[in-house]
C-alpha positions in Angstrom: 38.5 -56.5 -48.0 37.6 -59.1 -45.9 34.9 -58.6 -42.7 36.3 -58.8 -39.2 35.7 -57.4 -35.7 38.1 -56.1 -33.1 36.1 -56.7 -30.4 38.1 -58.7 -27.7 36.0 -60.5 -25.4 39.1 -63.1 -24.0 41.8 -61.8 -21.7 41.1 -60.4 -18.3 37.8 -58.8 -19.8 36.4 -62.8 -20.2 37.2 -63.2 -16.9 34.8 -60.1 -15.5 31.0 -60.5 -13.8 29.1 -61.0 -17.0 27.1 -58.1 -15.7 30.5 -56.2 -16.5 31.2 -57.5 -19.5 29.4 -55.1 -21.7 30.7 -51.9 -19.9 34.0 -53.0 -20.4 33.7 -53.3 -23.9 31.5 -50.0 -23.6 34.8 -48.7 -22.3 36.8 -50.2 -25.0 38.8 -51.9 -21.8 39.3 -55.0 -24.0 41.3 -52.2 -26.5 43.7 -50.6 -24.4 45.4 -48.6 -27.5 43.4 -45.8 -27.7 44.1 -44.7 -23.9 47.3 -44.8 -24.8 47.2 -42.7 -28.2 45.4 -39.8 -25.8 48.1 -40.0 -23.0 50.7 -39.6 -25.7 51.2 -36.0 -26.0 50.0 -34.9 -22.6 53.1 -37.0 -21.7 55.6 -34.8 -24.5 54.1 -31.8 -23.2 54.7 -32.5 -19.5 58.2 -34.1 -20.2 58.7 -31.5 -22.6 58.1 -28.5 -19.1 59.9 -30.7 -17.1 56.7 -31.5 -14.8 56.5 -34.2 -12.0 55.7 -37.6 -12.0 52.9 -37.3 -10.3 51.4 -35.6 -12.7 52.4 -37.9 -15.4 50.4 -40.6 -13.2 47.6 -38.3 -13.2 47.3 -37.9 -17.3 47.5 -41.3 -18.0 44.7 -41.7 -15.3 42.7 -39.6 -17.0 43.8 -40.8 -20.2 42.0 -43.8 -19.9 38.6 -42.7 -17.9 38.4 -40.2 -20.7 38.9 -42.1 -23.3 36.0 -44.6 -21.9 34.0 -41.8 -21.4 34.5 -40.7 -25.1 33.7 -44.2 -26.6 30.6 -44.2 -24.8 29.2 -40.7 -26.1 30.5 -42.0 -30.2 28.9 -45.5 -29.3 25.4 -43.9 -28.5 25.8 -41.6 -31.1 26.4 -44.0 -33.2 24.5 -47.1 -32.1 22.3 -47.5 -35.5 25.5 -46.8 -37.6 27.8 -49.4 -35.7 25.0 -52.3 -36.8 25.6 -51.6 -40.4 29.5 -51.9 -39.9 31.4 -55.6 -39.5 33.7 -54.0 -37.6 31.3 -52.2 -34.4 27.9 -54.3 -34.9 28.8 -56.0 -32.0 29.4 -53.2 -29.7 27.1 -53.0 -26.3 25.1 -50.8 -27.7 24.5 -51.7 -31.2 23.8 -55.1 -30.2 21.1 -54.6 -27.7 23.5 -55.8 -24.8 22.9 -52.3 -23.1 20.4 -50.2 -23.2 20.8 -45.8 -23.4 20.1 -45.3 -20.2 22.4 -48.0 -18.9 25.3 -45.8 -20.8 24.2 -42.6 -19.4 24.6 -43.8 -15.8 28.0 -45.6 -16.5 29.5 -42.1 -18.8 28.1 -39.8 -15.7 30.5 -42.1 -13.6 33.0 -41.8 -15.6 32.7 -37.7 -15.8 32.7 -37.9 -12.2 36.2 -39.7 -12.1 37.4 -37.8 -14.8 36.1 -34.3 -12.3 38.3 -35.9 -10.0 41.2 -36.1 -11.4 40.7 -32.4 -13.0 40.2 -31.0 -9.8 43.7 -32.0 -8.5 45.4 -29.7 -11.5 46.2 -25.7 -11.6 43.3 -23.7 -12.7 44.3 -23.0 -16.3 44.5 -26.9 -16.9 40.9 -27.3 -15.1 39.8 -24.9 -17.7 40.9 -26.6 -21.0 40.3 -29.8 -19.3 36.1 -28.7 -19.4 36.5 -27.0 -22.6 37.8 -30.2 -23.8 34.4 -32.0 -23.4 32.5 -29.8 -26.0 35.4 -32.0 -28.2 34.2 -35.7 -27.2 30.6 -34.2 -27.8 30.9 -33.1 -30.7 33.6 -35.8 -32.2 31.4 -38.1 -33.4 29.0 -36.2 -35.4 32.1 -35.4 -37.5 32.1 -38.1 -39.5 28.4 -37.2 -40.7 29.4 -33.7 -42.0 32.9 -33.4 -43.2 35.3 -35.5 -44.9 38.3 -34.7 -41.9 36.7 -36.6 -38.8 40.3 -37.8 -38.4 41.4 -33.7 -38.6 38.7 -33.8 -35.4 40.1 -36.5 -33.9 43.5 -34.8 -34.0 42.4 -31.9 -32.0 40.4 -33.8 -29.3 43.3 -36.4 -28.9 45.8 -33.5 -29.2 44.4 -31.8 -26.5 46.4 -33.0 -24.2 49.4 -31.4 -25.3 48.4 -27.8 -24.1 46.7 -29.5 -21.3 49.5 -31.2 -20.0 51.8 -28.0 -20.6 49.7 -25.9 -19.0 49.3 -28.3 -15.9 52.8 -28.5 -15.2 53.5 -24.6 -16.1 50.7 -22.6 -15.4 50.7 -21.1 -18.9 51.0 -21.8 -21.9 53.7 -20.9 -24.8 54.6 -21.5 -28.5 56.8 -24.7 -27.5 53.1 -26.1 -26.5 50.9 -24.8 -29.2 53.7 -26.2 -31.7 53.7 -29.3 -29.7 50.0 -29.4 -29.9 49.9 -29.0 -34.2 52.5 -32.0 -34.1 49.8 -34.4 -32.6 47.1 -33.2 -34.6 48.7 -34.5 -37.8 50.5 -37.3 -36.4 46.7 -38.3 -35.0 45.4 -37.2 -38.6 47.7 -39.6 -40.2 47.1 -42.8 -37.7 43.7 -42.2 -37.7 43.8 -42.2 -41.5 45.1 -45.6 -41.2 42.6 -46.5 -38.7 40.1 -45.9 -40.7 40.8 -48.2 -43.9 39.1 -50.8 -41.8 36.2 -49.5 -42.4 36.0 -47.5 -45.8 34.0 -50.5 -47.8 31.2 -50.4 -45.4 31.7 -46.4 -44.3 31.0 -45.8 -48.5 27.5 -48.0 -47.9 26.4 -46.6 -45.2 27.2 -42.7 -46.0 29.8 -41.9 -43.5 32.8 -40.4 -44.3 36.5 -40.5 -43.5 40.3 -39.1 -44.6 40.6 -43.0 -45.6 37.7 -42.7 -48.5 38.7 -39.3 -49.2 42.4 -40.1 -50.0 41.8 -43.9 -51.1 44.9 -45.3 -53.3 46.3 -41.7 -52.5 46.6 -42.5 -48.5 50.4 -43.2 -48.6 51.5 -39.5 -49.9 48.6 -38.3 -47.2 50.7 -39.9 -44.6 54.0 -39.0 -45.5 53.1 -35.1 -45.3 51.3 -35.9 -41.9 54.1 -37.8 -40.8 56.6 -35.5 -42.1 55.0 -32.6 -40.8 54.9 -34.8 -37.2 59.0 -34.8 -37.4 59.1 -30.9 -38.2 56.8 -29.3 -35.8 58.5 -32.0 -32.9 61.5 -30.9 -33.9 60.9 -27.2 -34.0 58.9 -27.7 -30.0 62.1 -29.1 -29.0 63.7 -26.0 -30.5 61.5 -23.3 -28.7 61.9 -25.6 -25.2 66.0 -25.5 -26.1 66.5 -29.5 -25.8 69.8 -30.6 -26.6 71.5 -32.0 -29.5 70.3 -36.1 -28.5 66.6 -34.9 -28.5 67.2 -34.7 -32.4 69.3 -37.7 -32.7 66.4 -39.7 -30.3 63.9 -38.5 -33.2 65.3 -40.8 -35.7 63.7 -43.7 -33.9 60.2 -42.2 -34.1 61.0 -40.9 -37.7 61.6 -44.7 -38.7 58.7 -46.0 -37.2 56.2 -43.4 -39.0 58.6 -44.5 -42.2 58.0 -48.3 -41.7 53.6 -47.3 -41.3 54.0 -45.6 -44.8 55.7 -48.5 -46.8 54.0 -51.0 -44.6 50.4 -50.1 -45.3 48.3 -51.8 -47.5 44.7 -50.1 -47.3 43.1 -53.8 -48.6 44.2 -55.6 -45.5 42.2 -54.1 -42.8 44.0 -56.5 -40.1 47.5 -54.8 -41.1 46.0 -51.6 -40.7 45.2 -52.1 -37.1 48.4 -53.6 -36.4 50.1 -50.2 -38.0 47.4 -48.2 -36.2 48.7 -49.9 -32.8 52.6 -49.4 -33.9 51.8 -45.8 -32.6 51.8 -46.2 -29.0 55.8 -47.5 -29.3 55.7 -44.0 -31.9 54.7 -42.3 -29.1 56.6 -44.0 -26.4 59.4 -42.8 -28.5 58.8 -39.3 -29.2 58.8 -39.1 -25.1 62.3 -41.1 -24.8 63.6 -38.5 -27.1 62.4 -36.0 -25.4 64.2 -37.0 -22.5 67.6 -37.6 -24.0 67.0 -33.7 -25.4 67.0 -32.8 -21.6 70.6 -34.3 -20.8 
């Protein structure tokens, strides 16, 4: 396995204040992906109750000051860990660019965005969206006491399914909570994938991961996750009573997940990010479908 970092410092980013350079990156800014994995399901779940698009707009918002907010609580959790790692010892934090109390000030404004946003949804979504904070707490410390961060990762990223559900209902039912299982493993799978970057130097420095744990076994992992991801979709769009295309739209979604399985090779840690990114067009997807299941 070869070293590399997938820091981006070009682009729009390179183009910043240097004085805002290192927030950005604090913010994973330069790595848009990840806002996009956490909007994912809040999108299903407010396609799937046929909520407005202002409150699509909203999510993804959110999705992305959340998701900044989150890598800034794992990066100083994990600041002395992320300098023994190729991959992370040049993040702000590990490398001295910023300092602890520099990210406390920059995630308190980022709570207060993200309080903003929360505050324009029904009570029942302001409640799971506070609840969901003891989840990008506690996150990070996964990794330090059970081999399933990834199963962690699942239900923080996942959240959004009931969330979104409940924002644009008021409630929530058993097309949600379904909903809600069908991210957890889809995120348990890509995050397993994720995670393959990492495994030489996660096994030196003590951390541990679905990647390590499953090894040359990761491909059979994935296909029950991603199987799994097809069944509990298609039994949400069951309960919700989508129509017959919502089923034939899942075939594109199903062949994406396919193409990650036969794809993967857990040695190249570059094609492991690119397979890892395949998941926002996954994603993308499983919404389009959902849509067609609404004709």
């Amino acid at each position: 396995m070869t070293s590399h970092t997938d820091i981006s410092t070009g682009g729009w980013v390179g183009r910043l204040p240097a004085g805002a350079v290192p927030y950005a990156l604090l913010a994973r800014l330069d790595r848009p992906i990840g806002g996009w994995l956490l909007f994912m399901p809040g999108l299903w779940s407010i396609l799937l109750a046929g909520g407005s698009a202002w409150l699509v707009l909203l999510f993804l918002t959110g999705s992305f000051v959340m998701r900044g907010a989150g890598c800034v609580v794992n990066d100083m959790w994990d600041r002395e860990l992320d300098r023994k790692v190729s991959r992370t010892a040049g993040r702000p934090l590990a490398s001295g660019a910023l300092r602890m109390r520099h990210a406390a000030v920059f995630l308190a404004g980022l709570l207060a965005i993200g309080l903003g946003i929360l505050l324009q949804l029904n009570v029942l979504a302001q409640w799971l969206g506070m609840a969901s904070l003891v989840l990008v707490v506690t996150y990070p410390l996964a990794k330090r006491v059970t081999w399933w961060p990834q199963l962690m990762l699942g239900f923080t990223f996942g959240w959004g399914a009931p969330m979104g559900y409940a924002a644009a209902t008021g409630r929530i039912d058993d097309a949600a909570l379904v909903l809600f299982a069908a991210a957890i493993v889809w995120i348990l799978g890509y995050d397993t994938i994720y995670a393959h970057q990492d495994r030489e130097d996660d096994a030196l420095v003590g951390v541990r991961s679905t990647a390590r744990l499953f090894a040359t076994s990761t491909k059979p992992f994935l296909t029950a996750c991603y199987t799994g991801t097809i069944v509990l979709l298609a039994a949400a769009g069951t309960m919700a009573g989508l129509g017959l295309w919502f089923y034939v739209g899942l075939l594109l979604p199903a062949g994406l997940l396919v193409w990650q399985v036969v794809a993967l090779d857990i040695n190249d840690p570059r094609l492991c990010l690119r397979l890892f990114k395949l998941n926002r067009a996954t994603g993308a997807a499983i919404g389009l479908a959902i849509l067609l299941g609404q004709l």
